[in-house]
C-alpha positions in Angstrom: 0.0 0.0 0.0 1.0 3.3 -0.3 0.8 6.0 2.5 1.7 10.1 2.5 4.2 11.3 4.4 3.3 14.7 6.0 5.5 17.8 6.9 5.6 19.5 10.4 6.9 23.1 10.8 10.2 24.4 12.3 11.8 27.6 12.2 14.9 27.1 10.5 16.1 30.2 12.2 16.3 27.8 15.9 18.2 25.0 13.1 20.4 28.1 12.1 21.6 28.8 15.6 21.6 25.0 16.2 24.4 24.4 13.4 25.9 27.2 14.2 26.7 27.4 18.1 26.1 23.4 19.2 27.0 23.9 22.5 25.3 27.5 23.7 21.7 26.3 21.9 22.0 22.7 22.9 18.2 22.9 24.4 17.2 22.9 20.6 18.3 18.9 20.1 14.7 18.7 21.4 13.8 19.9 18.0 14.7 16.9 16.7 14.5 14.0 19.9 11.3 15.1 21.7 11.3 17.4 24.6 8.8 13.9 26.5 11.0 11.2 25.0 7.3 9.3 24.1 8.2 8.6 20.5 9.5 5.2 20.5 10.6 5.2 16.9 13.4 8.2 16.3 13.0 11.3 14.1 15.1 11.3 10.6 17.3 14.5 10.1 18.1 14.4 5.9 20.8 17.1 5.3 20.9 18.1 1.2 23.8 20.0 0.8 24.6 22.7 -1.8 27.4 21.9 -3.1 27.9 24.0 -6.1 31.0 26.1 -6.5 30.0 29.4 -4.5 30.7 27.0 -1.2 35.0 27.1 -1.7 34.0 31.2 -1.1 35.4 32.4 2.2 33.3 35.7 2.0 31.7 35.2 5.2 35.0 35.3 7.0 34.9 31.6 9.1 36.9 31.2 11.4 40.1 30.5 11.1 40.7 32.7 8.7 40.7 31.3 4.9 37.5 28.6 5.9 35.1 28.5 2.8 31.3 28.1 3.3 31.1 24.6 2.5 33.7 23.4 5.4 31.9 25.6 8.1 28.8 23.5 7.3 30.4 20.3 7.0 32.0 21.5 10.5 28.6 22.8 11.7 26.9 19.3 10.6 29.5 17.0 12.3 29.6 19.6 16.0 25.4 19.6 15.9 25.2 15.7 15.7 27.7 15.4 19.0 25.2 15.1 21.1 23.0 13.1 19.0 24.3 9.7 19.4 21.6 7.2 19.7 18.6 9.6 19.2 18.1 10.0 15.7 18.8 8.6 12.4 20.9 11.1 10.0 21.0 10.8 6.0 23.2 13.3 3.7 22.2 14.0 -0.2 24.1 16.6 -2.6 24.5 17.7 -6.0 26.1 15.0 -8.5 29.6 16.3 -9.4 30.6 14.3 -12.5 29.9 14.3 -16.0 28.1 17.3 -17.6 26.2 20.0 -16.1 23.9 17.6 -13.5 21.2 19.0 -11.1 20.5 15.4 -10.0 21.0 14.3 -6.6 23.1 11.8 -5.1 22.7 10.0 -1.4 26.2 10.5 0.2 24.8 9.2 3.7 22.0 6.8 3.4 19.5 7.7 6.4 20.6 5.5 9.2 20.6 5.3 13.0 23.3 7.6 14.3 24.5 5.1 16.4 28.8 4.8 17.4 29.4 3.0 14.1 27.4 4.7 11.6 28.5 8.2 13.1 32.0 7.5 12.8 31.6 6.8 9.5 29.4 9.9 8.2 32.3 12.1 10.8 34.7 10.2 8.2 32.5 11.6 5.0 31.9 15.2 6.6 36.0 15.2 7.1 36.6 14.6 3.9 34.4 17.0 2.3 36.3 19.8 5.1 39.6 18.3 3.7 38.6 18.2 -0.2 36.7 21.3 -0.4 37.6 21.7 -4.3 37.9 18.7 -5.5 36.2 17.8 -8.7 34.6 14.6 -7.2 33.3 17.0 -4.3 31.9 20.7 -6.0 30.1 20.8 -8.9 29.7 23.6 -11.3 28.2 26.7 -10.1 24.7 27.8 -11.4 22.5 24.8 -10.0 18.7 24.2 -10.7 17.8 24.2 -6.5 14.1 22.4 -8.3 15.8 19.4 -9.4 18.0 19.2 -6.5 14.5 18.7 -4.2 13.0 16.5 -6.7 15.8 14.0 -6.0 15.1 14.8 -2.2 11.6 13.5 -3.3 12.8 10.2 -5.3 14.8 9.3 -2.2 12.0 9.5 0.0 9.5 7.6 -2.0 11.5 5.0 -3.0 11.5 5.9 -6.9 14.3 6.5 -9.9 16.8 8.8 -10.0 16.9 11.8 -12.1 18.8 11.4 -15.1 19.0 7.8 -13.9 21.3 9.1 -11.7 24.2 10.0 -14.2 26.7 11.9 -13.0 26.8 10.1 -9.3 30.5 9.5 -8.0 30.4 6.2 -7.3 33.1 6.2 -4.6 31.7 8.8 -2.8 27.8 7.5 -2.7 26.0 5.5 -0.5 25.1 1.7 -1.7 22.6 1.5 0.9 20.8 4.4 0.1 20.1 2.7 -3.8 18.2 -0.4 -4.8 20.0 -0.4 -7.8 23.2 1.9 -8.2 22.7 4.7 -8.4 19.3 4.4 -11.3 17.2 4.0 -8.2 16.5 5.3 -4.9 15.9 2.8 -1.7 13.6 4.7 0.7 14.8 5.0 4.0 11.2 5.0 5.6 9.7 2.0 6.5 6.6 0.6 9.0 8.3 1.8 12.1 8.4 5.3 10.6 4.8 6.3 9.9 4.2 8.2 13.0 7.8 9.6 13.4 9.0 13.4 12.3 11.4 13.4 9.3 13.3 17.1 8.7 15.4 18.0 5.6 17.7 20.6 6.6 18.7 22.8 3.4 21.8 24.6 3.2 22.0 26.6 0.0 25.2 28.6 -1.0 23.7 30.0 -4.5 25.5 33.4 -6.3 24.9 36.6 -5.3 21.9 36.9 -8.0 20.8 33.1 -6.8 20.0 29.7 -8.2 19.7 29.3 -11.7 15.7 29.8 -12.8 14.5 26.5 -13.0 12.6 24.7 -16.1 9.3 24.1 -17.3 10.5 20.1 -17.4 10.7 20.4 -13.1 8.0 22.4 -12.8 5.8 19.9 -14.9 6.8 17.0 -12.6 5.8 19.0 -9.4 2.6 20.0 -10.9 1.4 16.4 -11.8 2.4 15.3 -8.1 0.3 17.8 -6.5 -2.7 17.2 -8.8 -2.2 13.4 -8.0 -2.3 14.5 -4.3 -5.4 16.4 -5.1 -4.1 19.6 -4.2 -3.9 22.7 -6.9 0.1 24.1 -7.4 1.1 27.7 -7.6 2.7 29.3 -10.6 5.7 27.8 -10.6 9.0 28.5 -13.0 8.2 29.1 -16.8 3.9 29.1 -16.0 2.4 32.3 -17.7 -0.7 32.0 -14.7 -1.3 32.4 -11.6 0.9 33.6 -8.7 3.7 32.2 -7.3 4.4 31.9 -3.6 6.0 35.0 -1.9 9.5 34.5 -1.1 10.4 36.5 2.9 12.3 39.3 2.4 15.9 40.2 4.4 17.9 42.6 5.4 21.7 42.8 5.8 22.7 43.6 9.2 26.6 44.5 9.9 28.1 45.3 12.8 31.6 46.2 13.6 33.6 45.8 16.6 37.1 47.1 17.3 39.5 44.9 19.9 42.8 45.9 20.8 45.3 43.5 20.7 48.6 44.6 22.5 51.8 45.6 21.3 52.5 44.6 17.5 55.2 40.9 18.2 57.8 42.4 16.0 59.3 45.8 15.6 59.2 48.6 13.1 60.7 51.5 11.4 57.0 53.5 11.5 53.6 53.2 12.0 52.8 52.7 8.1 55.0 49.4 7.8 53.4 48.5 10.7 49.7 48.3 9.4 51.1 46.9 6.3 52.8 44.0 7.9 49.6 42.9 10.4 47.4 43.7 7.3 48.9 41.2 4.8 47.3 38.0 3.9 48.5 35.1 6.0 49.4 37.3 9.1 48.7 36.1 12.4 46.0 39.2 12.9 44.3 38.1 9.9 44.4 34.6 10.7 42.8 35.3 13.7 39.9 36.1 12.4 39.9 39.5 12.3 38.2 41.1 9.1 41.1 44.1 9.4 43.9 44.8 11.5 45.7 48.5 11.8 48.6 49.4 14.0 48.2 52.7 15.8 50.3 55.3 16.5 50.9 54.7 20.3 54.2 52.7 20.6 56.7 51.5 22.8 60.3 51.3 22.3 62.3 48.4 24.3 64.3 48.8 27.2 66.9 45.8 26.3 67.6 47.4 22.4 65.8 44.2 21.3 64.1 46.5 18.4 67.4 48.8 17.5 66.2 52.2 16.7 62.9 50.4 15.9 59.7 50.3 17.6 56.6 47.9 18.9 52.8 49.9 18.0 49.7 49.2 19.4 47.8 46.9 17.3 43.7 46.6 16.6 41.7 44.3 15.2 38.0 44.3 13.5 35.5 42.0 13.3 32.6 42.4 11.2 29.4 40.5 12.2 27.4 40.2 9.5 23.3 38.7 9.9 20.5 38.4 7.8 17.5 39.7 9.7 14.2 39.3 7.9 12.3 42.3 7.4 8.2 41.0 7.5 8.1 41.8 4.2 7.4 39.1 1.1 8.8 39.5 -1.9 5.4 38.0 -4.8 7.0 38.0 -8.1 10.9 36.1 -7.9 9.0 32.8 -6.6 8.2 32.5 -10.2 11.1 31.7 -11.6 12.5 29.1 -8.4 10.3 25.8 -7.7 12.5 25.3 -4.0 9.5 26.5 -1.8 7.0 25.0 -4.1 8.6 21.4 -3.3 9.0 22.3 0.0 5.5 23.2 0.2 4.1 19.9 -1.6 6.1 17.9 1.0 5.1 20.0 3.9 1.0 19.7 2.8 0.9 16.9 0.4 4.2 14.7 1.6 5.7 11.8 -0.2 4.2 8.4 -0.8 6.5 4.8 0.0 6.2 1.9 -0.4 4.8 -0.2 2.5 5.0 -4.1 2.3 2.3 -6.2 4.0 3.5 -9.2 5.8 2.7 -12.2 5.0 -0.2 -14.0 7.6 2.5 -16.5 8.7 4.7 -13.1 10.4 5.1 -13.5 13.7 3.3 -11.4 15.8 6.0 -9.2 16.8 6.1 -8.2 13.4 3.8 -5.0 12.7 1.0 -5.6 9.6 0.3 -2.1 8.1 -3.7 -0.9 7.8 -5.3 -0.3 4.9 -5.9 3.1 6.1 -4.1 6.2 5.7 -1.2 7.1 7.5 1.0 10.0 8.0 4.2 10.8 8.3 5.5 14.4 9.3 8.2 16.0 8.1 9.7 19.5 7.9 11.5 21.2 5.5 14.5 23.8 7.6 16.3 25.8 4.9 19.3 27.1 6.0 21.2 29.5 3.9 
């Protein structure tokens, strides 16, 4: 039989913070485990990763100095699941990376209890991402279809074939388990004992400054006929000339700057000027600290013991930009037309995915659990985090 899978509804923002600082927001793992512990089966955290080539950029300043987007969230993912072990089962999908130009999907992790064993090994898969950042088996080409991407997300769920049969899949880097046949076709990770368990997809996009690429009528034809199968009615999606597409939240960048002053300067100068330009260089320990800028001032101290010569140590200063995206309340209505990412999201959250359930046979043993022929649902949430 076939049953839907339904979505829930988190903030990513709480996910955000999550990834981001493990150990201050650690009261959010009940996101995920259950603030009663009741649920006897345990939730299913997918991560689909963006791995196109904006995430080698090190724009956002990680820490240290020089770490590109893609191995802060690899980082982020493998420090959030710490304190996980044993309460949930974790799956990873990204982009395709070889061949042609692929928007396909691939399962890196197969969804699987995060127990010692199968943690160590996806720690071992996050490592190598951290250590192989620009590799061509690891980043694709930049200017992915984020539709496609999601429609994969789908195929997992359900059970059903690959995209493009799943060309383009590197087959040392992919998960057997997470295929019935490699890599043409997807084995669904959901099974009896998840029909009344939460299931999240956590998104992390790193698209170009003007976004992901607009995505095609051929996606947005395949999403339509799903939600008309599901009975529902889709908005306009990418390349329809009707209707009106779903309003995409508006941000705002928010920068602020703080100054720290960081002692006298380790070696000595002539002036001030060589100064700034020797802390200020790429690769210098001021820089690698972190800081976004680093200036020596002109307060300075000559040595007692003539360790400098007729040289001086200068007061040195560091800044730090913080940089947040605060949403504003405001929704942009007319860019949603040209992106089918919160229209998939939106199916799965209302709609959900359908698997495939096997009935037993009337010899099981009792222990074994023998599906209804009603409808059941399973929730799941979509969490982008950009």
């Amino acid at each position: 039989m076939f049953s839907p899978m339904r979505l829930g509804h988190v903030t990513g923002f709480a996910i955000a913070m999550l990834l981001a600082h493990p150990a201050i927001f650690a009261e959010d793992i009940d996101i995920f485990v259950g603030g009663t512990g009741a649920q006897t089966a345990k939730p299913n955290i997918l991560f689909v990763l963006d791995n196109s080539a904006n995430w080698s950029r090190n724009d956002q300043h990680w820490l240290p100095k020089g770490t590109s987007q893609g191995q802060a969230e690899a980082r982020a993912i493998r420090n959030a699941l710490g304190g996980l072990t044993g309460k949930v089962n974790v799956g990873l999908m990204m982009y395709v990376t070889q061949g042609s130009q692929n928007d396909n999907a691939y399962v890196r992790h197969a969804i699987k209890e995060l127990n010692t064993t199968n943690q160590s090994a996806l720690n071992t898969k996050l490592d190598r991402i951290y250590n192989n950042i620009n590799a061509p088996d690891e980043k694709r080409q930049s200017g992915p279809k984020y539709g496609y991407l999601m429609h994969d997300v789908y195929n997992y769920l359900a059970g059903r074939t690959s995209l493009d049969s799943g060309t383009g899949t590197p087959s040392g880097l992919a998960d057997a388990s997470g295929y019935q046949t490699s890599y043409s076709r997807f084995s669904s990770p959901l099974t009896t004992a998840d029909l009344c368990t939460d299931t999240y997809l956590v998104f992390i996009g790193n698209p170009q400054s003007s976004g992901p690429s607009t995505d095609d009528s051929s996606n947005s034809n395949a999403l339509s006929a799903l939600v008309t199968a599901a009975g529902g009615t889709a908005d306009r999606l990418a390349g329809s000339g009707s209707g009106t597409p779903l309003p995409i939240p508006k941000f705002t960048l928010n920068r602020q700057t703080e100054v720290e002053s960081l002692g006298l300067s380790k070696d000595c100068y002539n002036n001030q000027n060589s100064c700034t330009s020797a802390v200020n260089a790429a690769g210098s320990d001021c820089l690698n600290a972190g800081y976004s800028s680093c200036v020596c001032l002109s307060t300075k101290e000559s040595p007692r013991d003539n360790e400098c010569g007729n040289q001086d140590r200068y007061m040195v200063e560091g800044t730090i930009i913080n940089e947040t995206m605060v949403p504003t309340g405001d929704f942009d209505t007319s860019k949603g037309r040209d992106w089918n990412l919160d229209d998939w999201s939106k199916f799965l959250y209302v709609q959900g995915c359908r698997f495939r359930v096997q009935r037993c046979p009337i010899h099981a043993p009792a222990s074994l659990p023998i599906p209804s022929t009603s409808s059941t649902r399973n929730r799941t949430t979509i969490i982008p985090v950009s």
